[in-house]
Every structure is written in structure tokens, then in C-alpha cells.
Backbone as JSON Lines, residues from 0, in Angstrom:
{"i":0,"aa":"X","n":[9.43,-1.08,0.24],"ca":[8.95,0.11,-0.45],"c":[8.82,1.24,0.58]}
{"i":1,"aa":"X","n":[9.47,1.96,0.33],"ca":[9.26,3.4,1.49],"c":[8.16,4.17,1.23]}
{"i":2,"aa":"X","n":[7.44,4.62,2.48],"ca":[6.25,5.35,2.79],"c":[6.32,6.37,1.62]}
{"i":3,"aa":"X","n":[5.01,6.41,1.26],"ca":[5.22,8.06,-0.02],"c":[4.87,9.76,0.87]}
{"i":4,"aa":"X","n":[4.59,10.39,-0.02],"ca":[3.75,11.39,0.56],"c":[2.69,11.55,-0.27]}
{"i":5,"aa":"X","n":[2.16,12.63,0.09],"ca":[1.04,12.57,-0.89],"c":[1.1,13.01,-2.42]}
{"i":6,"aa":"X","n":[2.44,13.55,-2.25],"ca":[3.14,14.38,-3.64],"c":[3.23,13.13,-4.4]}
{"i":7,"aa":"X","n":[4.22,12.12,-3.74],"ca":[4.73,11.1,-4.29],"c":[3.17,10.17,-4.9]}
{"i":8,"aa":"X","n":[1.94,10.48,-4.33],"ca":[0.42,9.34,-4.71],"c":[0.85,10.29,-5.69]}
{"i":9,"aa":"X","n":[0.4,11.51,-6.05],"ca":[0.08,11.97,-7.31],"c":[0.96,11.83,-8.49]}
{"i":10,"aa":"X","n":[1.95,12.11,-7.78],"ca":[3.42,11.85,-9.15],"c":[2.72,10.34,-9.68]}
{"i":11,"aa":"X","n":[2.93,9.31,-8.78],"ca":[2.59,7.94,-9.28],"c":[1.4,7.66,-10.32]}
{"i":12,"aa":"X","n":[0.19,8.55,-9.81],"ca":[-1.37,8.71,-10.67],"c":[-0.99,9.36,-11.75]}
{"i":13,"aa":"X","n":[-0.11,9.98,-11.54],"ca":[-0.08,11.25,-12.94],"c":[0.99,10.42,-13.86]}
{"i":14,"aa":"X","n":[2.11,10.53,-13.45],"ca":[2.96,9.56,-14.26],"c":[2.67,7.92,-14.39]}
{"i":15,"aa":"X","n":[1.61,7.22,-14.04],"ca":[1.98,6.16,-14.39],"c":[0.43,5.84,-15.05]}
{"i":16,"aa":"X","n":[-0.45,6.73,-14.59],"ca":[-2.28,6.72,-15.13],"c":[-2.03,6.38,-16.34]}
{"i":17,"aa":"X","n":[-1.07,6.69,-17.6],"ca":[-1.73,6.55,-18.54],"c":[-1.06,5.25,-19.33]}
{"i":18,"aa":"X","n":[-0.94,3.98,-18.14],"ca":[-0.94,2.77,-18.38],"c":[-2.71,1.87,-18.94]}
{"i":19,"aa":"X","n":[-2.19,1.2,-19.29],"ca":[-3.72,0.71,-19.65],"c":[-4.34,0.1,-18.23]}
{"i":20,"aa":"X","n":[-5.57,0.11,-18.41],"ca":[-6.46,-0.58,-17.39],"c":[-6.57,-1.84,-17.81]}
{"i":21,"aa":"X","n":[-6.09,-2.74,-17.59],"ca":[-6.26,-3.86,-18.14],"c":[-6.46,-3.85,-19.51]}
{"i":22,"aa":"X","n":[-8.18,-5.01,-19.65],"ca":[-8.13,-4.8,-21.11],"c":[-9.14,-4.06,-21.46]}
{"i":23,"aa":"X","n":[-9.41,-2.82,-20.66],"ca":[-10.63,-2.07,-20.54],"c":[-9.94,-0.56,-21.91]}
{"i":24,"aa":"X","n":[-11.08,-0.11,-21.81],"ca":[-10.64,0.91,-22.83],"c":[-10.57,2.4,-22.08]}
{"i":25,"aa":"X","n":[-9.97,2.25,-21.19],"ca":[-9.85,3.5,-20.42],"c":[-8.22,3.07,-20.18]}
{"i":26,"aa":"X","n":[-7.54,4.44,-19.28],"ca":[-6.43,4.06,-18.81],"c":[-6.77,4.22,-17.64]}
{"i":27,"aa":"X","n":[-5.56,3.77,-16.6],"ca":[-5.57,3.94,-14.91],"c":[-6.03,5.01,-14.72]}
{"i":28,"aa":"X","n":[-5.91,6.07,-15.44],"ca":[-5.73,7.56,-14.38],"c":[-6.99,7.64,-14.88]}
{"i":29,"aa":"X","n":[-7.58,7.73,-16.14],"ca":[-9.23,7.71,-16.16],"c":[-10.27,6.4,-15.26]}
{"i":30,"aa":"X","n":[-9.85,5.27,-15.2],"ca":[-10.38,4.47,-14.42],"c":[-10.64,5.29,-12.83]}
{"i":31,"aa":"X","n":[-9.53,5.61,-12.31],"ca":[-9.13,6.33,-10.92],"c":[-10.03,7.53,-11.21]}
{"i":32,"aa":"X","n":[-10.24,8.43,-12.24],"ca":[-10.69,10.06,-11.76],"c":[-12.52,9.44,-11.93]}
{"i":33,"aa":"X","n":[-12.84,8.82,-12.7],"ca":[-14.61,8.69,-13.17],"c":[-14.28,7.87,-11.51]}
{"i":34,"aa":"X","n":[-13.77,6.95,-11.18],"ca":[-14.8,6.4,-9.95],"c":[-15.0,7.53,-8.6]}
{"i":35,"aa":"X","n":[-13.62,8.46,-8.36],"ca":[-13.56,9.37,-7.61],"c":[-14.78,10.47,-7.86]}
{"i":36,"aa":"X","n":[-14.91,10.54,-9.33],"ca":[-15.86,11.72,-9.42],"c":[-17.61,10.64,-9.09]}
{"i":37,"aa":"X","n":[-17.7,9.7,-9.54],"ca":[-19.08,9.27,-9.3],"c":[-18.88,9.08,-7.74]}
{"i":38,"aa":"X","n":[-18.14,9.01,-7.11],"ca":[-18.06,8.63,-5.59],"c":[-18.72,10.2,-4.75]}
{"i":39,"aa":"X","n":[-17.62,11.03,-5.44],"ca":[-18.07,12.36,-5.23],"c":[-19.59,13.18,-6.1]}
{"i":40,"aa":"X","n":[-20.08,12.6,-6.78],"ca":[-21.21,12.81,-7.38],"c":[-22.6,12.35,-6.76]}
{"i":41,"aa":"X","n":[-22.06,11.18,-5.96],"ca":[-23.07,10.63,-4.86],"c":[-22.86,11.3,-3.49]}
{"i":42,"aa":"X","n":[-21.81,11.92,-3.0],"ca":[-22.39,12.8,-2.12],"c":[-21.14,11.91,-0.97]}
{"i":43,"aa":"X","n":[-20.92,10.83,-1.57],"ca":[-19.88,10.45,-0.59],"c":[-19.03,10.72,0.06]}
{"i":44,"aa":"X","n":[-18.56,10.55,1.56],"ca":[-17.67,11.15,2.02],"c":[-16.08,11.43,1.75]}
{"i":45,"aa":"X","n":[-15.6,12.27,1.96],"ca":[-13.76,12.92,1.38],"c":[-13.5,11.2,1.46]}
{"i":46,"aa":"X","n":[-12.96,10.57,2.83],"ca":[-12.47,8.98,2.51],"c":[-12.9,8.53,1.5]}
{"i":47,"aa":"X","n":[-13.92,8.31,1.44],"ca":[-14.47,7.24,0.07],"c":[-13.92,7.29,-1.02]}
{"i":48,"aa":"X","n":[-14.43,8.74,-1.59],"ca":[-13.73,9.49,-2.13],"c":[-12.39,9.41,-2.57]}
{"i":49,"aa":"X","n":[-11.37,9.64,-2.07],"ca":[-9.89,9.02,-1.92],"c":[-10.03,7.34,-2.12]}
{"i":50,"aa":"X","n":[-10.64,7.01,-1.14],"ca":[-10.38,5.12,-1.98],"c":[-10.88,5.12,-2.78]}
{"i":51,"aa":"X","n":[-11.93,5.87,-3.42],"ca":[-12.24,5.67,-5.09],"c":[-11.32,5.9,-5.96]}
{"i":52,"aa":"X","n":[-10.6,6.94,-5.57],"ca":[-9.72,7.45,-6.38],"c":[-8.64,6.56,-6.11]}
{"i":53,"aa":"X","n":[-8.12,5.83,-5.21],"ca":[-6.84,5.57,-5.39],"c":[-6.71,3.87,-5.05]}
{"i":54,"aa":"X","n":[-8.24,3.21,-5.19],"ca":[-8.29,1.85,-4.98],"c":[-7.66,1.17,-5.99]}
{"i":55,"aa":"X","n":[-7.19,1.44,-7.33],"ca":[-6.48,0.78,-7.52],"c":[-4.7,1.13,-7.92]}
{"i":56,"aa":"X","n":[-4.12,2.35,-7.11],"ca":[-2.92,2.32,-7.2],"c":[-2.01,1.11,-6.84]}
{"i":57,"aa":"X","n":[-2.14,0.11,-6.62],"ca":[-1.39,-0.73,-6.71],"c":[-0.91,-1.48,-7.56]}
{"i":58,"aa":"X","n":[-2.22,-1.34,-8.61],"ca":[-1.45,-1.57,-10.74],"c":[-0.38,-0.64,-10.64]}
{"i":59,"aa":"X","n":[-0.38,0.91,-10.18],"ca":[0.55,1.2,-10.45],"c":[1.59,1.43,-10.01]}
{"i":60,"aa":"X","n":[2.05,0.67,-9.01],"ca":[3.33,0.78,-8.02],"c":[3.92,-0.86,-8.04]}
{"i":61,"aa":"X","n":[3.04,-1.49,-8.59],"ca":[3.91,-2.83,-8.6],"c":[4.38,-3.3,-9.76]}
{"i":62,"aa":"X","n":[5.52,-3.32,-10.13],"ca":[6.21,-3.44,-11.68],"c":[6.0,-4.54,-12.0]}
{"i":63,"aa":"X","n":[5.61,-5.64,-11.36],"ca":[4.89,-6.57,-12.56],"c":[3.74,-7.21,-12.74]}
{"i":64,"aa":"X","n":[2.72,-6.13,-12.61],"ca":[1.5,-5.84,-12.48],"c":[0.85,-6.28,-14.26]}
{"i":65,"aa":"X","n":[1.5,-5.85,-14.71],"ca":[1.41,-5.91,-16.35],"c":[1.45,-7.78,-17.12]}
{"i":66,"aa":"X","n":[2.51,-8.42,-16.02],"ca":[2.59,-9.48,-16.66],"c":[2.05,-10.18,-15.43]}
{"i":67,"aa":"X","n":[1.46,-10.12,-14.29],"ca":[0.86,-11.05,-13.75],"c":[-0.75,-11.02,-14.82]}
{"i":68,"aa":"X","n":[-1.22,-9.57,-15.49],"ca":[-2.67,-9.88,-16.32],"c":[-2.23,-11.0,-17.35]}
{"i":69,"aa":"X","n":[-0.93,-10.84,-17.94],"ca":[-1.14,-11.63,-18.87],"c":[-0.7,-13.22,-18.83]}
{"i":70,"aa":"X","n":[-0.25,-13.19,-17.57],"ca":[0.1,-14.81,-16.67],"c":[-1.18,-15.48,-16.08]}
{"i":71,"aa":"X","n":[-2.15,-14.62,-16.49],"ca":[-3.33,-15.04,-15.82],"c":[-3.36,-15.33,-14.0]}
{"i":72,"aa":"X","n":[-2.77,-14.55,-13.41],"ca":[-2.53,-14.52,-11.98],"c":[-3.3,-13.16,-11.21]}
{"i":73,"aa":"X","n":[-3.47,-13.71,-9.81],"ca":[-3.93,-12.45,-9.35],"c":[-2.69,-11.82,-8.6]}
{"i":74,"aa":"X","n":[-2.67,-10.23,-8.86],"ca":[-1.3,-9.7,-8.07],"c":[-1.66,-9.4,-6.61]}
{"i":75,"aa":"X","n":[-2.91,-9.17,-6.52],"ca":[-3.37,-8.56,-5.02],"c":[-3.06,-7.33,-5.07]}
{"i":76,"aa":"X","n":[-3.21,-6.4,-6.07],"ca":[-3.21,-5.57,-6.24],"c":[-3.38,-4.03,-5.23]}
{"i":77,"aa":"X","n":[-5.09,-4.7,-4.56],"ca":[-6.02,-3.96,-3.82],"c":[-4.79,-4.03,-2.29]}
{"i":78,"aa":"X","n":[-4.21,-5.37,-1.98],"ca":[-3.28,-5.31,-0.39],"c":[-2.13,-4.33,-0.49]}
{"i":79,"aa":"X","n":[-1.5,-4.76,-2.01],"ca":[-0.31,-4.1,-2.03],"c":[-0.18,-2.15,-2.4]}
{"i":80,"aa":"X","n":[-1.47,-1.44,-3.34],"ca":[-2.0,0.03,-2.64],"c":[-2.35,-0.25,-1.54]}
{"i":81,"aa":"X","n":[-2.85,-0.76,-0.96],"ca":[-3.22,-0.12,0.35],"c":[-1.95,-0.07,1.52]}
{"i":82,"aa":"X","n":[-1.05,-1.4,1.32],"ca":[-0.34,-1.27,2.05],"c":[0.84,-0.2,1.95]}
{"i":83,"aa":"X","n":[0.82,0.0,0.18],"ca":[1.7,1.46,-0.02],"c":[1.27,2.83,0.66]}
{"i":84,"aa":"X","n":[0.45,3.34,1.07],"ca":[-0.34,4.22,0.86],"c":[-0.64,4.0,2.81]}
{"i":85,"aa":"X","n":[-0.32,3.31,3.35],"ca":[-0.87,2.87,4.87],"c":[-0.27,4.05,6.2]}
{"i":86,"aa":"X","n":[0.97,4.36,5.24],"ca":[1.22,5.74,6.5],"c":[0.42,6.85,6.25]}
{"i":87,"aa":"X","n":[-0.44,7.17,4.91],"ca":[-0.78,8.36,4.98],"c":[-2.16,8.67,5.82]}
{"i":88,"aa":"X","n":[-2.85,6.84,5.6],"ca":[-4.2,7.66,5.29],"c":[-4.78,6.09,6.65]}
{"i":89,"aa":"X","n":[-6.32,6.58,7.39],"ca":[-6.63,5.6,7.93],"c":[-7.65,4.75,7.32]}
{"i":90,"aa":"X","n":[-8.03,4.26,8.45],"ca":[-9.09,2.66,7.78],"c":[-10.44,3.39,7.05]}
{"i":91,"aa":"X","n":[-10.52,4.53,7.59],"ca":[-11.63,4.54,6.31],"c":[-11.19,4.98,5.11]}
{"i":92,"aa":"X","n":[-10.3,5.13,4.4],"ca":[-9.33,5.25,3.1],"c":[-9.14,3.65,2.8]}
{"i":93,"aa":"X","n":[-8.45,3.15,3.68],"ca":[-7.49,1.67,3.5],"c":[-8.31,0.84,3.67]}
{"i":94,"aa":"X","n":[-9.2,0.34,4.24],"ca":[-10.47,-0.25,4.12],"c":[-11.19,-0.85,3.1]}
{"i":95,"aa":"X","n":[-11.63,0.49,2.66],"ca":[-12.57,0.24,1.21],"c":[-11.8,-0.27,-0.01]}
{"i":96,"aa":"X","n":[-10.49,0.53,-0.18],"ca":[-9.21,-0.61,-0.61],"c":[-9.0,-1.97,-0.59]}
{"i":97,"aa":"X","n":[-8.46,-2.51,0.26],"ca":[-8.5,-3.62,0.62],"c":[-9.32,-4.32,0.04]}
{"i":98,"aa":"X","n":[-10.56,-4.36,0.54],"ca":[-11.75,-4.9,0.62],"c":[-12.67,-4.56,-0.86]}
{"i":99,"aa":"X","n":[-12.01,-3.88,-1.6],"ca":[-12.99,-3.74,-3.38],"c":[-13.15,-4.85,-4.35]}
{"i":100,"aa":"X","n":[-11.78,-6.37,-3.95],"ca":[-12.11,-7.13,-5.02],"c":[-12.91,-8.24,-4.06]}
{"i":101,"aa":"X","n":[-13.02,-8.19,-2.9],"ca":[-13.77,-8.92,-1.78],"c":[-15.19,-8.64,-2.05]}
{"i":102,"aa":"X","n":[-15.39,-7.37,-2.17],"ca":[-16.66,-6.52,-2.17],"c":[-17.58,-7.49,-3.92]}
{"i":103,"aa":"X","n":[-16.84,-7.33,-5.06],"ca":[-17.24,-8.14,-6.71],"c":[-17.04,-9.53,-5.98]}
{"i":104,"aa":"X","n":[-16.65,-10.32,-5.18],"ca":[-16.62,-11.46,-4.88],"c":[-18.19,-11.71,-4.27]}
{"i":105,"aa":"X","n":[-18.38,-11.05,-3.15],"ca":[-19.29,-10.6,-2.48],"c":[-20.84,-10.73,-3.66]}
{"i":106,"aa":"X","n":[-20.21,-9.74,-4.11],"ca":[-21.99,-9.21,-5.44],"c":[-22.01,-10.29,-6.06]}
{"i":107,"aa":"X","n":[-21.31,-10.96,-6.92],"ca":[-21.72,-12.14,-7.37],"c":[-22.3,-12.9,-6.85]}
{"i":108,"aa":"X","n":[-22.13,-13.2,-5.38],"ca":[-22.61,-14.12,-4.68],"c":[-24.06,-13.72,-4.22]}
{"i":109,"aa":"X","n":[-24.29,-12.58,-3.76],"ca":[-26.08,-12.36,-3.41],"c":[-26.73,-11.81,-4.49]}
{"i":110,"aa":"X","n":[-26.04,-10.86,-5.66],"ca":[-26.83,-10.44,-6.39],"c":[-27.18,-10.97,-8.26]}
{"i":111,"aa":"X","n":[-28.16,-11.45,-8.41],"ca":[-27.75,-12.92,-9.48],"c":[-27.91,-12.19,-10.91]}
{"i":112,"aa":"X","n":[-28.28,-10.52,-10.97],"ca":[-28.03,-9.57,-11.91],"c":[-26.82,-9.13,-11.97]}
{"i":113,"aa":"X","n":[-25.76,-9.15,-11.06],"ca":[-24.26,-8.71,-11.14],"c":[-23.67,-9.08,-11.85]}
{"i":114,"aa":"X","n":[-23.46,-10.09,-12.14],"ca":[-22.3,-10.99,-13.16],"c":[-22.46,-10.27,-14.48]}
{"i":115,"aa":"X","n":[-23.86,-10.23,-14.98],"ca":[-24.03,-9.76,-16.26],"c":[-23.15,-8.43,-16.31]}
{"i":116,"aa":"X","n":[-23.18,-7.59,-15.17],"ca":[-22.9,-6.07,-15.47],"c":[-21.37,-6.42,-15.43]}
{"i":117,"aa":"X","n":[-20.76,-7.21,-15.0],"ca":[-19.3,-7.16,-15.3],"c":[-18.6,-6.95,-17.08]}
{"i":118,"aa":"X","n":[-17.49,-6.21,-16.94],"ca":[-16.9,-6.34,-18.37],"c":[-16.1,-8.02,-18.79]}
{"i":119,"aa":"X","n":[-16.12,-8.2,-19.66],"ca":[-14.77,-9.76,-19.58],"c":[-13.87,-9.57,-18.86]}
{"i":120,"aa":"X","n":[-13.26,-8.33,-18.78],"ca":[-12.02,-8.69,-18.23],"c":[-11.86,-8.42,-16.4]}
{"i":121,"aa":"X","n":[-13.21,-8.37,-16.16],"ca":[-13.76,-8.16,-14.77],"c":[-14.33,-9.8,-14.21]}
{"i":122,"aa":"X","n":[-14.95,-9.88,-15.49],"ca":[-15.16,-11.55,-15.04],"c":[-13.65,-12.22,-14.7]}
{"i":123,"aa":"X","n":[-13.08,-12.17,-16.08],"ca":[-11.97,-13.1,-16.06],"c":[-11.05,-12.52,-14.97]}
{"i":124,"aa":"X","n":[-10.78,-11.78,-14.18],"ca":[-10.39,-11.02,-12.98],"c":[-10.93,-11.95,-11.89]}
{"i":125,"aa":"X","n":[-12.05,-12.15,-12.09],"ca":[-13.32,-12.84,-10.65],"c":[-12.91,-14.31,-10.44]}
{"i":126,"aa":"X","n":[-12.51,-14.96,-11.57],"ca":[-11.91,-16.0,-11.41],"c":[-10.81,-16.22,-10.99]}
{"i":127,"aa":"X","n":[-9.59,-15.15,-11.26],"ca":[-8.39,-15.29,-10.38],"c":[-8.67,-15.07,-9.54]}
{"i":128,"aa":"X","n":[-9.24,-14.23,-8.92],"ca":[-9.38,-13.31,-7.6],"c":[-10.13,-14.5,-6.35]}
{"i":129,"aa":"X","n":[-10.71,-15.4,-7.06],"ca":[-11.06,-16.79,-6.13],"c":[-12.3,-16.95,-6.4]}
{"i":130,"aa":"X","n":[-13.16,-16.39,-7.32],"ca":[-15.07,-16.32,-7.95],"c":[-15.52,-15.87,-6.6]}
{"i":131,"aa":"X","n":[-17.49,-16.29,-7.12],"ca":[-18.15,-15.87,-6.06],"c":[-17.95,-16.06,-4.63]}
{"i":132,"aa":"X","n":[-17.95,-15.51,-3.13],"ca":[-18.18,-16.71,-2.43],"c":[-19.54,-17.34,-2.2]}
{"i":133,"aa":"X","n":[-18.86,-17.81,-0.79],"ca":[-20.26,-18.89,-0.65],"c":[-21.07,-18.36,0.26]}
{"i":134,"aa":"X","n":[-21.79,-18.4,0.37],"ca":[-22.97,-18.01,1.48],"c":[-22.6,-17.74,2.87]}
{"i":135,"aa":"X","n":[-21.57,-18.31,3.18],"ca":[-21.07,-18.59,4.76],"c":[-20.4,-17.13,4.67]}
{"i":136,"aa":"X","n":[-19.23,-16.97,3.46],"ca":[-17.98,-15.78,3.25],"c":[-19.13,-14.77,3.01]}
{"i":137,"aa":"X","n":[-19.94,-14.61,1.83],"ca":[-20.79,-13.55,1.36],"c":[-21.32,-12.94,3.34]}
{"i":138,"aa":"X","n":[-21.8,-13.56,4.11],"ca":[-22.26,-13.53,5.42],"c":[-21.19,-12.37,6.15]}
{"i":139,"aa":"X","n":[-20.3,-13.48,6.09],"ca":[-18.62,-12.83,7.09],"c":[-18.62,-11.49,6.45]}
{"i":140,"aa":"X","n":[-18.35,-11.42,5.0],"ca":[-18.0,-9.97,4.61],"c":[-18.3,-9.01,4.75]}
{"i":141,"aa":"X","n":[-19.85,-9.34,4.92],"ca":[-20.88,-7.62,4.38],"c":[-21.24,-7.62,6.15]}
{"i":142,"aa":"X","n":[-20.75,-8.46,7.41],"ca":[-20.62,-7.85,8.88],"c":[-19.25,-7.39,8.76]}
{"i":143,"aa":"X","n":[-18.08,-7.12,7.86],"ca":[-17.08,-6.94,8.74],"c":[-16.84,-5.02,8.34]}
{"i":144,"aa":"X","n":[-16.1,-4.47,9.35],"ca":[-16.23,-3.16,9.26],"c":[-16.06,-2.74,7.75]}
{"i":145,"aa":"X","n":[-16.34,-1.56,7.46],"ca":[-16.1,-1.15,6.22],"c":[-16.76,-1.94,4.73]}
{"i":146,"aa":"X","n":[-17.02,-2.76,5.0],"ca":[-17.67,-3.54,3.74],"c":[-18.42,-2.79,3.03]}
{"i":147,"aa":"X","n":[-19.34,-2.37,3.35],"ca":[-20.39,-1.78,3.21],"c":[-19.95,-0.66,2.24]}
{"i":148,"aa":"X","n":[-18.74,0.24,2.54],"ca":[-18.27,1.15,1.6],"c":[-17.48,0.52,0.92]}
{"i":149,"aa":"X","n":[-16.84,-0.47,0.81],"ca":[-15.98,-1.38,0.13],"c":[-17.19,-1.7,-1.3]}
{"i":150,"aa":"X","n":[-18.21,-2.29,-1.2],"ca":[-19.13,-2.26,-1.87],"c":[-19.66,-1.33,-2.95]}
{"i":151,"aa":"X","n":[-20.15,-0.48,-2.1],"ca":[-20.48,0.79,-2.86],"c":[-19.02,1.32,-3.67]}
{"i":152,"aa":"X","n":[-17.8,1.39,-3.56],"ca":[-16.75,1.77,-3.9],"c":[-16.81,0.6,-5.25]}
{"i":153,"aa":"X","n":[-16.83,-0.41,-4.97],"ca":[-17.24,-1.33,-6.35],"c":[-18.27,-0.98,-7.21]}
{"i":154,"aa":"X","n":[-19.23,-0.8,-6.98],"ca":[-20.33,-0.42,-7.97],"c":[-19.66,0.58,-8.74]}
{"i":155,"aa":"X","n":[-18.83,1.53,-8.45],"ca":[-18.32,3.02,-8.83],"c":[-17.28,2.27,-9.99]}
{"i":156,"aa":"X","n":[-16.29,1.4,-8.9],"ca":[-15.46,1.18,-9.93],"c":[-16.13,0.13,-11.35]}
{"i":157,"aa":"X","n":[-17.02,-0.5,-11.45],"ca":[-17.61,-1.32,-12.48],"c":[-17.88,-0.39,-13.57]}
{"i":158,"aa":"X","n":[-18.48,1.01,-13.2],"ca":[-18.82,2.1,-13.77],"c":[-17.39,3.11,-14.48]}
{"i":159,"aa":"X","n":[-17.03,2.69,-14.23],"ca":[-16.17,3.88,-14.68],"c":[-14.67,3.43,-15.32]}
{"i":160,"aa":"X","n":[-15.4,3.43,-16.78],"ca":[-14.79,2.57,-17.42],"c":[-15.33,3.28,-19.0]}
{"i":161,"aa":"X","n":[-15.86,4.41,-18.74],"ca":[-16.22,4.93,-19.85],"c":[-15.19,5.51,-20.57]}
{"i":162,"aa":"X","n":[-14.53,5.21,-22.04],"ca":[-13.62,6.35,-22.57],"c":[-14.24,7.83,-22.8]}
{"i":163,"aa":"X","n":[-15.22,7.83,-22.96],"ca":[-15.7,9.5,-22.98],"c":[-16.22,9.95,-22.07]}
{"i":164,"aa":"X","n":[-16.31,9.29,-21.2],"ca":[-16.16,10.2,-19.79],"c":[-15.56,11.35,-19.31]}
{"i":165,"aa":"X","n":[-16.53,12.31,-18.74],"ca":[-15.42,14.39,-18.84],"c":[-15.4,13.66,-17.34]}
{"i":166,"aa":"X","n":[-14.24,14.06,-16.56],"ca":[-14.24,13.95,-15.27],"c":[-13.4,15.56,-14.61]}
{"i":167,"aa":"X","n":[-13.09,15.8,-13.59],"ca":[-12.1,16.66,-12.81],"c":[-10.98,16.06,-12.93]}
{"i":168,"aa":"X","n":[-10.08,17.19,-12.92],"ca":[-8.38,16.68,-13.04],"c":[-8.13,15.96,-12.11]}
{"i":169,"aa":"X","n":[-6.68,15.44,-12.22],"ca":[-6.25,15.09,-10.69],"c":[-6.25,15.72,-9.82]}
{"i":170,"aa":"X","n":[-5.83,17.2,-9.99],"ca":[-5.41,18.32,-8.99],"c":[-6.85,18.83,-8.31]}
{"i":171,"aa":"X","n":[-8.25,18.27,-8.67],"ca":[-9.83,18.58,-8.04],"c":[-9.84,17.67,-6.7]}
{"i":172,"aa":"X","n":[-8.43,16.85,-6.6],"ca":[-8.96,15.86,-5.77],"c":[-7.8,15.71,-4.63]}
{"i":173,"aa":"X","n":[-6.64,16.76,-5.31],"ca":[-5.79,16.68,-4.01],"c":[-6.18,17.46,-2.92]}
{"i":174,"aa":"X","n":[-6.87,18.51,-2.78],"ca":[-7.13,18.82,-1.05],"c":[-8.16,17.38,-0.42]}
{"i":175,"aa":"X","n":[-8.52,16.87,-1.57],"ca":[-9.18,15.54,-0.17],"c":[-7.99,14.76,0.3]}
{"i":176,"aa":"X","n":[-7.14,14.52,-0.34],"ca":[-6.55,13.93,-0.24],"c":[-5.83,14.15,1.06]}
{"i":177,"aa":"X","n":[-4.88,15.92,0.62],"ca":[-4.73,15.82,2.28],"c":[-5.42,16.48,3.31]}
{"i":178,"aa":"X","n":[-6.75,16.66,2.77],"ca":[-7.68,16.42,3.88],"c":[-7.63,15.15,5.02]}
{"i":179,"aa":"X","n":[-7.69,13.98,3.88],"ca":[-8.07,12.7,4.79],"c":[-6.26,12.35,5.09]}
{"i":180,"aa":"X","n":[-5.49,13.03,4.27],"ca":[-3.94,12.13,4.92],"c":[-3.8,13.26,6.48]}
{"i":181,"aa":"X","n":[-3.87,14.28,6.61],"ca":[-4.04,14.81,7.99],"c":[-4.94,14.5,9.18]}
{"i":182,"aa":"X","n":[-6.1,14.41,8.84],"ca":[-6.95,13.55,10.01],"c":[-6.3,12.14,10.09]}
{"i":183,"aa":"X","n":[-5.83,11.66,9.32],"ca":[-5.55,10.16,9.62],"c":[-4.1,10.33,10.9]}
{"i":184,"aa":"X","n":[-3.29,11.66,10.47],"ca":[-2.01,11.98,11.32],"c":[-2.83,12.42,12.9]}
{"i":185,"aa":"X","n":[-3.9,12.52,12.72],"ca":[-4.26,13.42,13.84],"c":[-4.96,12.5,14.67]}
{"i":186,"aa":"X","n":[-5.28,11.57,14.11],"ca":[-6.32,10.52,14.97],"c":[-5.02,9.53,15.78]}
């Protein structure tokens, strides 16, 4: 898959957002703008921000994203955006990526009110994705860099899943974007 630009993230969000989110009642591109805007509503930084917004482009760049939900498989969704998306932007973008279905692996495991707040098709997600871990992994995760916003980037995405949700366009969110794809060139 060749490196995009940042034209090419948005073409992809814009043209392909209004795939379904699973079996949620939102589509991608509303899933993607409510977590970006609650990310940005908390005060969070431009990165975050951007991995809110674009933690799960990898539903939409991998063409058989559609029939691994209904094969009951996990696609790895979260490796394969991030690894699309890896020339533009650095680890604090690609990071919280990565690390978002690690992060619901994670909450299940220390927090024993989480599970409830999941939708079905977030549960039934948790089970491909490998369930809770165990005490030892829950440990490893929340020391390793970035977790911590990996986390918080989950809470956002659990949330934002509302169909009547007003959010900002796409176009409110491209100067972060190459905000954070230029510092990442510059570092």
C-alpha cells in the first residue's frame, strides 16, 4: 500500500465514512468526527485529537474489512491504519492507534463497570480481539508508552456512537491534521 498524503486521509474519510460502523447506528465518518470532537471538547492535545479522528481508518482502507465482521474474525484493523498512515504522522498520532483495542482489552480487565458500557457489537468485537486481559498484560499495558492516551482515546471512541450527534465537518479538523503530519516531518 503506498504512503498517502494527507489529501489522500481525507479523500479516504470522506469517500469511504459513509460505510457502516459495524453494527452500530452511526457510520465511519460520524463514528471518526464525535470521537475527534469529544477528544477536542476535552481539551486534548492536536495528536490525540487526530488519533481520535482517524483511529479507526483502517475499516476503511482494508477491502475486506466488511467480511472479516461478518466471518466473525478480527482484521487488526487499529495495526493496519496505523501502519497506513505511518509516514505522515508520529508516535503520538500512531500510538494511541495502535494501542485503542489493547486499551477496551485493558478496561475490562481493571474496571468491573466497563463491560456494561460496551455496545454488543463492542462486546462481540472484545472477544475476537482476544477478551479481557489478565492482570500480568492489564500491568504491561497501562506502563507502556502512550497507553494512557490510548485509553482515554477509548473512552471517546465507546462514546461516540450517537446518530444525532451535531459534530464539526471533516474540513474543522484538517489543519490538525497537518499540524501534527508536519511536526512529525520535522522531528
Amino acid at each position: 500500500m503506498n504512503a498517502p498524503t494527507i489529501e489522500a486521509v481525507i479523500r479516504v474519510v470522506d469517500d469511504q465514512g459513509e460505510r457502516s460502523y459495524g453494527r452500530e447506528a452511526v457510520s465511519q465518518r460520524q463514528h471518526a468526527l464525535q470521537c475527534a470532537a469529544l477528544a477536542q471538547q476535552k481539551g486534548a492535545s492536536p495528536a490525540l485529537v487526530v488519533a481520535s479522528l482517524l483511529h479507526d481508518v483502517g475499516h476503511l482502507v482494508d477491502p475486506d474489512g466488511d467480511a472479516a465482521d461478518d466471518e466473525d474474525r478480527d482484521a487488526r484493523h487499529e495495526a493496519l491504519g496505523a501502519s497506513w498512515i505511518s509516514d505522515l504522522f508520529g508516535d503520538d498520532v500512531l500510538m494511541p492507534i495502535r494501542l485503542h483495542v489493547a486499551a477496551k482489552r485493558y478496561l475490562t480487565a481493571v474496571d468491573a463497570s466497563y463491560m456494561a458500557t460496551l455496545s454488543p457489537q463492542s462486546v462481540r468485537s472484545l472477544e475476537l480481539q482476544g477478551g479481557p486481559f489478565t492482570e500480568a498484560e492489564a500491568a504491561r499495558f497501562i506502563a507502556a508508552p502512550h497507553a494512557r492516551d490510548a485509553v482515554q482515546l477509548r473512552r471517546w471512541d465507546d462514546l461516540a456512537k450517537d446518530p444525532d450527534a451535531v459534530t464539526p465537518d471533516l474540513g474543522h479538523f484538517v489543519p490538525l491534521l497537518e499540524a501534527c503530519a508536519t511536526k512529525a516531518r520535522k522531528a
